[in-house]
N, C-alpha and C positions, 0 to 999 in steps of 0.2 A: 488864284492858285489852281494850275489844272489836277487833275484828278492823281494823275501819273507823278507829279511832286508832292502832292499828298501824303500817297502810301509809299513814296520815300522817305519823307520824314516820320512818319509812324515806325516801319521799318525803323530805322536809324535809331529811335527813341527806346523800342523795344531791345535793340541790339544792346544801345549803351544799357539800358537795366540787368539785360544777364550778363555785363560783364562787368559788372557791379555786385553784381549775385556773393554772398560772403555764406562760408562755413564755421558753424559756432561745434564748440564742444563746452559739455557739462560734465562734471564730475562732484560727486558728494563728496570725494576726498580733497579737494584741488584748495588751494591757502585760501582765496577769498574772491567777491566778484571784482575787483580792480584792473585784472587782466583784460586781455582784449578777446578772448575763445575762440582765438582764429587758429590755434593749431590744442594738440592733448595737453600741452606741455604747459600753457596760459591758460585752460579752461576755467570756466566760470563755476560758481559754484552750487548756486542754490537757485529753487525755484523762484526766486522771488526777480532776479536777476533777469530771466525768462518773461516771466511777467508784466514786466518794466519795460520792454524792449518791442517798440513797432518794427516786425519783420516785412522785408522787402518780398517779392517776385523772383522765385528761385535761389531762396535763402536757403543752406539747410542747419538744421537744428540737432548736433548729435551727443544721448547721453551715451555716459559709458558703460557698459554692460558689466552686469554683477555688484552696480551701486542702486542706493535705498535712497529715496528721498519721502520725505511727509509733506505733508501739503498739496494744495491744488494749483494744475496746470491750467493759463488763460492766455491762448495766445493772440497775440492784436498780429493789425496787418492782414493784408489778405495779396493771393498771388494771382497772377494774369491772366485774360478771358481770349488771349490773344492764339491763336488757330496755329500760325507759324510764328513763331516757337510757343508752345504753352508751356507757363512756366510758376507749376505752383510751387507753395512753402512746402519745403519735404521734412517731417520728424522725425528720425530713425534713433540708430545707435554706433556706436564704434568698441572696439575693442573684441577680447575672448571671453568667454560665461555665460550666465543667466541673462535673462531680458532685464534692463533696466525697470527698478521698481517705482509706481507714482503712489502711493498709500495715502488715499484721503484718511485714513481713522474716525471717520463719521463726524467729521466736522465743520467737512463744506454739504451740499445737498449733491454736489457731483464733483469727482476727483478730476477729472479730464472736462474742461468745459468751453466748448466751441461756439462759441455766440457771436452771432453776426458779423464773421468774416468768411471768406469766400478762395478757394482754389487752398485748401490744405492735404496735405496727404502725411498721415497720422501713421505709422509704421512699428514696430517690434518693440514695445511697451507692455509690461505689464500692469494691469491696474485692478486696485483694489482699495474697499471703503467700509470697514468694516469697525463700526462704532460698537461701544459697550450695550447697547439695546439699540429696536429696531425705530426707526424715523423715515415719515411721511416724505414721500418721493427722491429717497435716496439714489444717490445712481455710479456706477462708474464711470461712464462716456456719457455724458447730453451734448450731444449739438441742438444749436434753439437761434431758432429765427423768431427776432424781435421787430426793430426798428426797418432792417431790410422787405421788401417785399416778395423776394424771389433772393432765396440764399441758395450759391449753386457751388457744385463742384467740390466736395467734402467726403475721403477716402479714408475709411480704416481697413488695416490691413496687418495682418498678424500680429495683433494683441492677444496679451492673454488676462480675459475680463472676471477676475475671482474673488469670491466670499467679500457681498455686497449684499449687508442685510438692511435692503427697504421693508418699509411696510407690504403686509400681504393682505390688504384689501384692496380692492380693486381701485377705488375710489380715492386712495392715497398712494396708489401702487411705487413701489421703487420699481428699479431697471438694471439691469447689466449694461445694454448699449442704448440710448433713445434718443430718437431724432423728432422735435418737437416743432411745430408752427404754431404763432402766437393766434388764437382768435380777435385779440385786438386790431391788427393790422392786416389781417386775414392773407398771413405769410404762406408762402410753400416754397417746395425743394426742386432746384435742379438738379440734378447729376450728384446720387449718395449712392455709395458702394461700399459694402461691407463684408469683405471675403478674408476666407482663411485665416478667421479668429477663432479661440476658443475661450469657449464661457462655462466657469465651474461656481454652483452656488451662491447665483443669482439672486437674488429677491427683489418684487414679487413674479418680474419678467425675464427673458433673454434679449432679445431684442426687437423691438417694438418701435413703431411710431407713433405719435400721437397728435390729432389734427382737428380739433375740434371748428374750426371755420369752412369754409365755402369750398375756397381755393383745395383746385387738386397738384399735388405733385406729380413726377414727372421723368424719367430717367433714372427710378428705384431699384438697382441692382442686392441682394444679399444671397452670398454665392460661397459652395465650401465652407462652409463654418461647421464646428462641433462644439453642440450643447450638450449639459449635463446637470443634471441636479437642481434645476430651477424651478424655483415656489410655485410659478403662477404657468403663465402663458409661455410659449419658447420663440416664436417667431410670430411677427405680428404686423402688418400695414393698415394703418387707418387714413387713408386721403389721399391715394396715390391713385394716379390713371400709366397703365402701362407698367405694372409692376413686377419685377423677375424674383423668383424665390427657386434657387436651385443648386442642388447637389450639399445640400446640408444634412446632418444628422444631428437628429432629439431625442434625448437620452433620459428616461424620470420627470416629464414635466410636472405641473401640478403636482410637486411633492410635496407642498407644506400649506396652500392654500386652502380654504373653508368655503369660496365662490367658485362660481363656473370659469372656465380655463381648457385650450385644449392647444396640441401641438403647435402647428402651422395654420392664418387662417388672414383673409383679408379683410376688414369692414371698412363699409363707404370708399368702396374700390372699384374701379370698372377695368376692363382687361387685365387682369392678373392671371399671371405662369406661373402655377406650381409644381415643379418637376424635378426627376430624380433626386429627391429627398427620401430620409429616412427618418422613421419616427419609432421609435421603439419606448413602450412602459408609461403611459402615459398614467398617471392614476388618478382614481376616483371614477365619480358619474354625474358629477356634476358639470359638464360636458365631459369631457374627458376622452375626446374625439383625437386620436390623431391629425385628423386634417377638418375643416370647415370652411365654409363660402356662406358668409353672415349676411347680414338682410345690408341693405343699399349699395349693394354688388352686382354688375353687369360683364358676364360673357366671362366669367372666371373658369380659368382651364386646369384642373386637377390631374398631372398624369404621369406617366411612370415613376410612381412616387414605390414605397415598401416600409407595409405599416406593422406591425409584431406586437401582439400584446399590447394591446392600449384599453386600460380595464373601461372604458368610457364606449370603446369600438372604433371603428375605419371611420367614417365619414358622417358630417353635420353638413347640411343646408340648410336655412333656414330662416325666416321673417316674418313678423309679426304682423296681423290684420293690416294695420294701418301702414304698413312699409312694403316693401319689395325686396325680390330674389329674382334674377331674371336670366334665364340661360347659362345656368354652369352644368360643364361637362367636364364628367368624371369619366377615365380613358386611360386604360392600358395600367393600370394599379395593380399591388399584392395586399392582399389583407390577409394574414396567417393568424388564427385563433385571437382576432381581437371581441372584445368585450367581455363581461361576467353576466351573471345568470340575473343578472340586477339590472344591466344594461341595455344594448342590441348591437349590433354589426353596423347597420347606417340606420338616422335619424333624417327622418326630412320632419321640420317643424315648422309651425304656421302656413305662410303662403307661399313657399316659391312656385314659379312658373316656369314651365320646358325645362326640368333637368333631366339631365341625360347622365345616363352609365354604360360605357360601349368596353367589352373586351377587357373588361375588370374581372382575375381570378383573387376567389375567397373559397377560406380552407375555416372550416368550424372544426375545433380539437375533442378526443371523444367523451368529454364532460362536459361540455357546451349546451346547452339547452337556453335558446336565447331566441328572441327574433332576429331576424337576417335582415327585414326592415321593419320598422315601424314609422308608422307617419301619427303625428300628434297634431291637433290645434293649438295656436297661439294665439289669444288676444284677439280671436274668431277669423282668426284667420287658418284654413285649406289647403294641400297642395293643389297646383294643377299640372295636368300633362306632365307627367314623371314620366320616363321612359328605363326600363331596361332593355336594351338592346343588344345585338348585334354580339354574340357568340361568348358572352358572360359566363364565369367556369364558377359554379357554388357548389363544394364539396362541405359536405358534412360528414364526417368521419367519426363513425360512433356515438356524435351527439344530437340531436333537433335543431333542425331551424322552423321557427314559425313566421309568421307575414300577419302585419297587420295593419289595417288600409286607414281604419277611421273614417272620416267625413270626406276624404281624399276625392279628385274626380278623372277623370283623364288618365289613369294610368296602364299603361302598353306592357306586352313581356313580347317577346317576339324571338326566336334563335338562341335561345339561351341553354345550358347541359347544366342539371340540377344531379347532384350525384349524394346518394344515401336519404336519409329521413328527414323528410320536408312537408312541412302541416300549415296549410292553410291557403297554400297556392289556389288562383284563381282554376274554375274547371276550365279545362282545355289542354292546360302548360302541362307538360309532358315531364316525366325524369328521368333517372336513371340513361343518360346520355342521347336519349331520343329528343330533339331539334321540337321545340314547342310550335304550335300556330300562334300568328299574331290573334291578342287577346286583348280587348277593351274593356278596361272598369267602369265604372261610374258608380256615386251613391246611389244606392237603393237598388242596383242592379243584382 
């Protein structure tokens, strides 16, 4: 068979599948599931109906909008990898009203649950899981790669993910949305995107991954979304290479958590984009960082993000003796009156190495009396080579900023405009809008 009869009949096989391609409707009102839910008027009716049913390659799935269902969504089937025409399973809705409701009532471990199939696109659902007390890894949305190796191609997209009370320690954390690789199979994600959701009272996360194997993902978009009132962490990547975080807004994280926790942040990530995000109130100080670049992260890019009162402060980097932190650059940020007089503005803790801060303004509010950085040991581990560089705007406006270096080694100031009272700066560095000389630290210098 030449090549050229081939990808005709591939074509052709592809062809007959979307035109095969069928449209279901749900309804919680509709007599019973006997019908065939190929138009409103025979719709099916219950989740369970849904469940039952291997969906084809541009099947779509629609509930009716301003009906309530209990129980847990699982849909089988997966849709095509095919370039011309890609054609995944689409979930939506039909009709006028409120978002279709899925309410797990804390009875499954996740209301919405995506396991090991491939090319879905999850659309205008509302979801929520909210049992009479709290339980160990609750969630609203799990997508989870099992038996698959590489599970690809899985979009949610205007959900609204509410009052989902997991547990709030870290260790048995629940979730709003979480996307999971098994370490059994040492799974990962092709192609997840999570735009234009919103998440209201969360526990213990917003949306998070979690990746405890080898394998990196891959194609990690979460893009537009608004969070609000979530327990723990609010956006989160563990095991992605190449991952995009932008144009989000975090509203109260760590609201109800008793561990460390901070806005936006990557671990066990290598090139990750953090950008024009907003993170506002983050509480606590047990991190309590609007943004961080966690230890086994490489070349993590922090920038024109806008951070507001986050009692924790602006930015964590940070890894322990035994780990790494390696090139994140913080760039082109706002940090307005973040931290408490308990906390500091940026932490670099343990070891990272080359971080950089270029053309970041920070404004300290006039009861602020905090460090502006503070560098700490972790687990005997040092920073090295820190840089502030390159035209840095750090007003302090009626309050203090102090500096403090610790065991640090390598650390630059260079071009930076320090504006009002600022105590502890290296000799050299200039203030009050005079342009500093580059300035080397080192212990014991």
């Amino acid at each position: 068979m030449t090549p050229a009869i081939l990808r005709s009949l591939l074509l052709a096989l592809v062809t007959l599948a979307a035109c095969s391609a069928r449209t279901y409707h749900i309804d919680a009102a509709a007599a019973n599931d006997l019908l065939d839910g190929l138009t409103p008027a025979t719709a099916w009716k219950s989740l369970d109906k849904f469940n039952a049913t291997v969906f084809k390659p541009d099947d779509r799935i629609l509930f009716k909008s301003g009906q309530h269902w209990a129980g847990q969504l699982r849909p089988l089937g997966s849709g095509s990898s095919s370039a011309n025409p890609f054609l995944p399973i689409r979930i939506g809705r039909y009709g006028v009203g409120d978002l279709p409701q899925i309410d797990g009532a804390g009875r499954s471990t996740a209301t919405l649950l995506i396991r090991d199939v491939e090319y879905w696109e999850v659309c205008d659902l509302a979801i929520t899981n909210l049992g009479a007390t709290t339980a160990p890894d609750r969630t609203g949305v799990r997508i989870q790669a099992d038996s698959l190796t590489v599970m690809r191609g899985i979009t949610l997209r205007g959900l609204h993910v509410h009052d989902v009370n997991g547990d709030l320690r870290k260790s048995h954390e629940g979730h709003g949305i979480l996307f999971e690789a098994s370490p059994q199979t040492d799974s990962s994600f092709d192609g997840i995107l999570i735009e234009n959701c919103k998440l209201e009272r969360t526990d213990r996360n917003g949306i998070c991954q979690r990746a405890p194997g080898k394998s990196r993902s891959k194609n990690v978009i979460i893009r537009s979304n608004i969070l609000s009132d979530i327990g723990g962490d609010g956006i989160k990547l563990w095991g992605t290479n190449g991952g995009l975080i932008e144009r989000n807004i975090v509203r109260n994280s760590r609201a109800r958590c008793t561990d460390n926790a901070a806005g936006i942040w990557p671990f066990a990530c290598d090139d990750t984009i953090i950008q024009y995000n907003e993170v506002i109130g983050t509480k606590g100080t047990k991190d309590g960082q609007a943004f961080d670049s966690d230890y086994l992260c490489k070349r993590t890019i922090i920038q024109y993000n806008y951070s507001y009162q986050n009692e924790g402060g602006f930015m964590l980097v940070c890894s322990p003796g035994n780990s790494y932190n390696i090139d994140t650059l913080v760039r082109h940020n706002v940090s307005v009156h973040d931290g408490i007089n308990s906390a500091r503005v940026i932490q670099i803790g343990g070891n990272p190495t080359n971080t950089r801060f270029i053309d970041n303004t920070i404004v300290l509010g006039p009861n602020q009396n905090l460090p502006l950085v503070s560098f700490n040991e972790w687990e005997g581990g040092n920073a090295k080579d820190t840089s502030f560089i390159h035209n840095n705007l750090i007003v302090s406006d009626g309050g203090k900023a102090t500096y403090a270096f610790g065991k640090s080694t390598g650390t630059r100031f260079s071009n930076n405009m320090f504006v009002g009272r600022h105590d502890g700066l290296p000799e050299g560095v200039r203030t009050a809008f005079q342009a500093d000389r580059p300035e080397r630290l080192a212990a014991g210098e």
